[in-house]
LOTORNU-485277 format. One record per residue (C-alpha): chain; x, y, z. Coordinates in steps of 0.1 Angstrom, whole numbers, plus 5000, padded with zeros to 4 digits. Example, Ala and Ser with C-alpha at 12.3 -4.5 7.8 and 13.67 -1.06 7.14 Angstrom:
! residues 2
   ch   east   north     up
    A   5123    4955   5078
    A   5137    4989   5071
END
This chain:
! residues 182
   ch   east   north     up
    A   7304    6819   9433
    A   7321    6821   9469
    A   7312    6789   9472
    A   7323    6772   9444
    A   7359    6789   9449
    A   7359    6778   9484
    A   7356    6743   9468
    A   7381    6747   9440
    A   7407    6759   9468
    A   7403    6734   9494
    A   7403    6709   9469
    A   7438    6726   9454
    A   7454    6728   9487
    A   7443    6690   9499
    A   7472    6681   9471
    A   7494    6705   9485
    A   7489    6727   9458
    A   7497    6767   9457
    A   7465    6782   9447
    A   7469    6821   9428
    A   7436    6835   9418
    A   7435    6865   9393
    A   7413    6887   9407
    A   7412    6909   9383
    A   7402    6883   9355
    A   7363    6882   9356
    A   7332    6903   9369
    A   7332    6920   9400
    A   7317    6897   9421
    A   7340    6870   9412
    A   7369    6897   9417
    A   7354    6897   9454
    A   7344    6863   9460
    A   7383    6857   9441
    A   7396    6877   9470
    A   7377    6863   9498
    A   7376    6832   9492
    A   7418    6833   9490
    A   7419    6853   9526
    A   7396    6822   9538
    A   7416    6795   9525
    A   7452    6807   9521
    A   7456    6811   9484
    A   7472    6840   9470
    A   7453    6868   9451
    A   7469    6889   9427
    A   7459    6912   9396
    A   7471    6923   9365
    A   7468    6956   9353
    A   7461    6965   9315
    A   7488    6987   9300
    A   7473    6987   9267
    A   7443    6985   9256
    A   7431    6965   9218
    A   7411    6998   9214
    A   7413    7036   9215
    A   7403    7043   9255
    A   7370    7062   9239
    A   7357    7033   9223
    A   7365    7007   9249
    A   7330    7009   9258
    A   7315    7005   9224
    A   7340    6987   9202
    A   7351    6949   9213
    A   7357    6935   9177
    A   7386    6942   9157
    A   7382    6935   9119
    A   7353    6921   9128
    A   7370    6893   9153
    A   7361    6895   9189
    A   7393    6902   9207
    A   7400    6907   9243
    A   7399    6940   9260
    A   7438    6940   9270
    A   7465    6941   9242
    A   7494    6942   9270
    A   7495    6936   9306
    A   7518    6941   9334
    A   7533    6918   9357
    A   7513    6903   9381
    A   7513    6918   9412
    A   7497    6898   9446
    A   7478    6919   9466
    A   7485    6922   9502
    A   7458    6900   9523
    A   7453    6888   9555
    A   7437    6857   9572
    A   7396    6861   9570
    A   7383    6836   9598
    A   7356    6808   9584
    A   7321    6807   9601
    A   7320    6779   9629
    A   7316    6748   9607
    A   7299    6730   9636
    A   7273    6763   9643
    A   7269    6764   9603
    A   7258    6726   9602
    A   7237    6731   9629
    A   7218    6761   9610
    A   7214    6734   9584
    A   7192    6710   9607
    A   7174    6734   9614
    A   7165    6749   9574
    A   7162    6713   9566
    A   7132    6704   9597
    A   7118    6739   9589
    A   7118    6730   9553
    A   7101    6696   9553
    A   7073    6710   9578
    A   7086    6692   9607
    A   7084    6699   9650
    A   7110    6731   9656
    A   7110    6731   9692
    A   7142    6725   9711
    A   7138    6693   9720
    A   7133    6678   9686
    A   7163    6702   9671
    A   7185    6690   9700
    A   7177    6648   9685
    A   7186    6658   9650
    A   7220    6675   9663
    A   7228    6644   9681
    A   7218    6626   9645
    A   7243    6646   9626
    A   7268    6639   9653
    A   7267    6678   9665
    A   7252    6674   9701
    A   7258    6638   9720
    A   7248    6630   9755
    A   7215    6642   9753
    A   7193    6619   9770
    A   7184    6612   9806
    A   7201    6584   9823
    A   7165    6561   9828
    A   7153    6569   9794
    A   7154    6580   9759
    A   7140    6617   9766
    A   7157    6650   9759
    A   7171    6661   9790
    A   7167    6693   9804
    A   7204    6699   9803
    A   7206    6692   9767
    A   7182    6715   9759
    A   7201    6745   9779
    A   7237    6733   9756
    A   7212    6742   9725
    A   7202    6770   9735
    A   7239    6787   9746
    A   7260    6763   9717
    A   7233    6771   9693
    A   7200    6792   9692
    A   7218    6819   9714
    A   7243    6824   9688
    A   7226    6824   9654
    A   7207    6849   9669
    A   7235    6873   9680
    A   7255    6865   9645
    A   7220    6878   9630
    A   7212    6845   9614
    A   7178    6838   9629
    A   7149    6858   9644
    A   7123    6853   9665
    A   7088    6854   9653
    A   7059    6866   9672
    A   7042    6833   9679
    A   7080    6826   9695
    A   7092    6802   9665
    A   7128    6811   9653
    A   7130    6820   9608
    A   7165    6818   9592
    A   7173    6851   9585
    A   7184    6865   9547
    A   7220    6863   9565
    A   7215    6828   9576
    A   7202    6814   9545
    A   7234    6826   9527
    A   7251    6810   9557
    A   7238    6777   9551
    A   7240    6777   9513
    A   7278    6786   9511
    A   7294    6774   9544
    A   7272    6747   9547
END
């Protein structure tokens, strides 16, 4: 769902558009991903509060229908009201792509060491210079750039760790990463 509003938001603000979500208009997670999406991006949140209910408070858990039509919970609302916010930094696109490579080799079975991570980078456009001068081989340089631009900080965000036969897994963390951000 966070993604998805991410989308819908940048999308809304690439035609100069004000973007207002009700976050209080939907289930609970959208409520949150409503609310942190907005911080990310720069839309406004707000809620509305029910003053009045379509049924007697003890039955709002039972009853929903009223002469046998569905109707919605709220008879009466207030005025909206935006909800104070502040900016909520977006992961590093560049260190999110690059956690992407890596699912992606991982996924279709292929080499993970650094050298062959540090090629695909360069292929996506995320690492360049990576080659020694008299020919086409990782240099040792390049490899050392991975390791502190890359490897050394999906581990410390908590979005990889290191196996015991010293390969690297995407963590729960970084899967969610990759499948929102990225």
């Amino acid at each position: 769902m966070l993604k998805k509003l991410l989308e819908l938001i940048r999308e809304e603000r690439s035609k100069d558009n004000l973007v207002y979500v009700n976050v209080s208009a939907g289930s609970r997670v959208f409520c949150a991903a409503g609310l942190v999406a907005t911080m990310m991006e720069g839309g406004r949140a707000f809620h509305v509060a029910a003053e009045e209910y379509t049924v007697d408070q003890d039955k709002i858990e039972d009853v929903y229908c009223e002469d046998g039509e569905l109707v919605g919970l709220a008879k009466k609302v207030s005025e909206p009201r935006e909800i104070i916010s502040f900016n909520l930094p977006t992961p590093d696109h560049r260190l999110i792509q690059g956690l992407k490579v890596l699912k992606e080799v991982k996924e279709r079975g292929g080499l993970t060491n650094a050298k062959n991570i540090v090629e695909k980078l360069a292929e996506k456009g995320l690492m360049d210079d990576i080659y020694k001068k008299e020919r086409k081989k990782v240099s040792q340089s390049a490899v050392m750039r991975y390791r502190r631009q890359f490897l050394e900080k999906w581990l410390n965000k908590g979005y990889l760790k290191k196996e015991d036969r010293g390969d690297y897994e995407l963590t729960k963390d970084g899967k969610r990463m990759v499948e929102v951000f990225g």
